[in-house]
N, C-alpha and C positions, 0 to 999 in steps of 0.2 A: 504493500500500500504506500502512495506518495505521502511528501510532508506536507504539501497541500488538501488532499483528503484526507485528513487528520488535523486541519487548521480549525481552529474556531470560527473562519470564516468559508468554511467549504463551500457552504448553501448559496454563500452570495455569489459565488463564482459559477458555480454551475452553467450549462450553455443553455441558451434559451428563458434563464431566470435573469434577466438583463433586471425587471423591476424588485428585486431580492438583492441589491448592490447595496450593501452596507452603510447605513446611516451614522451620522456620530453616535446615537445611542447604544447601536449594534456593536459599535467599537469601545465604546465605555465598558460594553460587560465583557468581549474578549479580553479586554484588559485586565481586569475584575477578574475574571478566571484564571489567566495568568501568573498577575501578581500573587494570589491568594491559593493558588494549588501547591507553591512549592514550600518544602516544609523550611527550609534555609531560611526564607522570607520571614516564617512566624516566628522563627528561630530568635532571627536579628529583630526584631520588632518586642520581643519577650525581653530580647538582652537591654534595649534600649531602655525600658520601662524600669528595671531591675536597677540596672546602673544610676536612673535618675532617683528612685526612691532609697537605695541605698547611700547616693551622694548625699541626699538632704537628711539622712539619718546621723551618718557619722561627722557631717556637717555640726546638727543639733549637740552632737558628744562632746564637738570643742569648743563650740560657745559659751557650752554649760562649764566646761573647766576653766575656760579664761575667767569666765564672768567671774565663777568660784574663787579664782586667785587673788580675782582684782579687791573683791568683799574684804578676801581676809589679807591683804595689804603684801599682796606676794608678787613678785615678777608675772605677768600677766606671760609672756611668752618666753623665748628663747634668746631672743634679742633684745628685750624689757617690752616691745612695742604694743601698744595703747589696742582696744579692740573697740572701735564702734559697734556696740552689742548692737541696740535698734535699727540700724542700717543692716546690718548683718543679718538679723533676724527676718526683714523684710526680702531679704535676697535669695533667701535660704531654697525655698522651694526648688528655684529655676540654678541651685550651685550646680547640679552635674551636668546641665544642657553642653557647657564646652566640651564634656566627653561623649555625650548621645546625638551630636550634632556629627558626627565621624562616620558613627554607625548607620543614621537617616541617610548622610548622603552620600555612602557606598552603597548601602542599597538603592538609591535614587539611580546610583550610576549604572548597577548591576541590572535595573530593568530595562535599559536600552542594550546598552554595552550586551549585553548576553546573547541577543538577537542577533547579532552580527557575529557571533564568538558560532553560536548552534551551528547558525545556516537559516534561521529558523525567518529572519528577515527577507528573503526573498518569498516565500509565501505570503508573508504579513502583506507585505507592500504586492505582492502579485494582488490580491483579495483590494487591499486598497489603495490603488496609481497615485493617487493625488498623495498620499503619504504625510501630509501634514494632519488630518483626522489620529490617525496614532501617536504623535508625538503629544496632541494638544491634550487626546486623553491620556497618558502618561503623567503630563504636566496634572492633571487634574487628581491623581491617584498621589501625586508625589506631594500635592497642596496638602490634600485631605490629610493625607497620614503623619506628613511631617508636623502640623497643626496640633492636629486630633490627639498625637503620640506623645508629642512635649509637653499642651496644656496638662493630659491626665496622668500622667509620670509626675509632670510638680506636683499634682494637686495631691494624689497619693503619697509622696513625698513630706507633704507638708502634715498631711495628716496622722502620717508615721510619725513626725519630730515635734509634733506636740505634746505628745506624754512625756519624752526627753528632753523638752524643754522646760514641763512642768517640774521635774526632779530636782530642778536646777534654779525652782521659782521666776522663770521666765516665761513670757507668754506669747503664742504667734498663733495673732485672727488672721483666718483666710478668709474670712469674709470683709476685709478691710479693699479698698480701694489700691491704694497703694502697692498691696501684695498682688491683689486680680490683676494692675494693670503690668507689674513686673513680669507676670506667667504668661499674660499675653502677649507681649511684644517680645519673649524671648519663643513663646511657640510662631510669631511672625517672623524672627529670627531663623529659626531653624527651617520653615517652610521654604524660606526663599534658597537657603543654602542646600537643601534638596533640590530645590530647581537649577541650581549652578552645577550642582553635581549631573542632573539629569542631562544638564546642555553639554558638559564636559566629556559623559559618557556619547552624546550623540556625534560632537566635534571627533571626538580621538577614536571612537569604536575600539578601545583597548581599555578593559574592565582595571587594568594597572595602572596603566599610564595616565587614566582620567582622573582616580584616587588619590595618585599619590599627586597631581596636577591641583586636585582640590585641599589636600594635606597642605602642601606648599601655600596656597593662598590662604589659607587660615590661621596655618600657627608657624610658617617657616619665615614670612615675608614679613610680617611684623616684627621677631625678631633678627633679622638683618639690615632690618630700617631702622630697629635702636640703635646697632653696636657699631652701627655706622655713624661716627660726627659729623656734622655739618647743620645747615639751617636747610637745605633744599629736603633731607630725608624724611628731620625734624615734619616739615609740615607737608609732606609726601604721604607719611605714616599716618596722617590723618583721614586718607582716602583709603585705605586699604581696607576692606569688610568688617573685617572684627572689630576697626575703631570706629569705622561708619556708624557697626549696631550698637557699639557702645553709648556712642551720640545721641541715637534713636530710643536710648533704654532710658535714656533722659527725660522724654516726653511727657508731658503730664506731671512731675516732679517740681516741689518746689525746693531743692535742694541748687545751691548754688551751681554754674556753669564751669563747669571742669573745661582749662581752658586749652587740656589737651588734645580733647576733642574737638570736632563742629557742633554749632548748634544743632538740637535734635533735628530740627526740620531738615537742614542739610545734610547728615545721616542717615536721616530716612531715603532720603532724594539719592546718595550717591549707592545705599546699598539695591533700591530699587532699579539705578541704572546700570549696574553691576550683572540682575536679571535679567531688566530688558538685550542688554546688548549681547549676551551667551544665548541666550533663548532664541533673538532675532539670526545670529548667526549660525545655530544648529538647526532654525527652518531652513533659512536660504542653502547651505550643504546637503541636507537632506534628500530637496529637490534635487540639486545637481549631481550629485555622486550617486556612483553605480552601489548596487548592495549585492 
């Protein structure tokens, strides 16, 4: 049996079923079926959850022993340094998003990238020519879950380190403002960086090469724009994703302006362009290159 009759979209190909040609609906649930049949998928998606309610557990263990120290008049840390418990407290939920932000967007990248690794791409795109219908529902799958994944990982999270923060006569409302808006713009965070991975994986069709291409933009490029002197890197380092969303986690805050950053607004705006223009350039390849 072909890899085409075995595709999810067999029926629309068929001869004579010309009015049977895949809608974007039709393509949402191939996708749907796809993303969601392989057990790696639920694998990474478990791990991600795990890691962020585990970050915000052991997170809660050391604010309660700083806090602890600070009470009874003791070195707070290792290097004497001061802890803003309430800022701390407020962050807590969304602390292991830098590590599940890794996880989202290799699997972001592994649902295109793999298509091209199979073979399994030439089917896809046989079933639908115009081939931009697949990637936009990709993009759609890679929204929802990278979203979906981070808010409920904090919120679990938070809910974990609340007994462990009560031990320690500390208290964190997740029904405070402050905290919802912190888990949302770090689950808009990680959404978008799912879709950079997605376009990374569409550009490079090399499941390694888009990875460790999205690693580097994340956590390599920032720091070799510190350890680098000068004034052009200094305010270089301000565009690069991680400081853009730093920017952007500012919003809504009335906590002074960190003048390391850009203003939120302009964080928002550069991490957003950051999407548009990987997204815009893995349509435009897509169409042109052979699969």
């Amino acid at each position: 049996m072909s890899t085409l009759e075995t595709h999810p979209f067999r029926h629309a190909t068929a001869p004579g079923h010309e009015s049977g040609r895949p809608n974007f609906l039709r393509v949402l649930n191939s996708e749907r079926i796809k993303f969601l049949s392989l057990l790696s998928t639920r694998i990474l998606l478990l791990c991600a959850v795990v890691l962020l309610v585990g970050f915000a557990a052991l997170q809660a263990w050391g604010i309660g022993q700083f806090a602890t120290a600070a009470r009874n008049g003791g070195t707070p840390g290792p290097r004497g340094e001061a802890l803003d418990t309430t800022s701390a407290i407020l962050h807590l939920p969304a602390g292991g998003v830098g590590f599940a932000q890794l996880i989202i967007g290799a699997l972001a990248v592994l649902m295109i990238s793999s298509e091209f690794t199979t073979g399994m791409s030439r089917a896809t795109f046989a079933a639908v020519p115009t081939r931009w219908p697949v990637l936009a529902a990709k993009a759609v799958y890679t929204v929802v879950v990278g979203f979906v994944l981070t808010y409920l990982g904090a919120y679990l999270g938070g809910l974990v380190a609340q007994p462990i923060l009560g031990n320690y006569n500390l208290h964190l409302d997740m029904a405070s403002w402050d905290v919802q808006r912190y888990m949302l713009l770090n689950a808009v965070y990680v959404a978008a960086v799912a879709l950079m991975g997605l376009a990374l994986g569409t550009l490079l069709r090399n499941s390694a090469g888009a990875i460790v291409t999205l690693v580097a933009l994340q956590f390599v490029l920032p720091i070799i724009f510190q350890l680098i002197p000068g004034d052009f890197f200094e305010q270089a380092r301000k565009y690069l994703p991680t400081n853009a969303a730093n920017a952007m986690f500012e919003a809504g805050s009335n906590s002074p302006l960190n003048t390391t950053y850009l203003e939120p607004w302009q964080g928002t705006l550069v991490l957003a362009a950051y999407v548009v223009v990987l997204l815009g350039a893995a349509f435009v390849t897509l169409r042109q290159r052979d699969v």
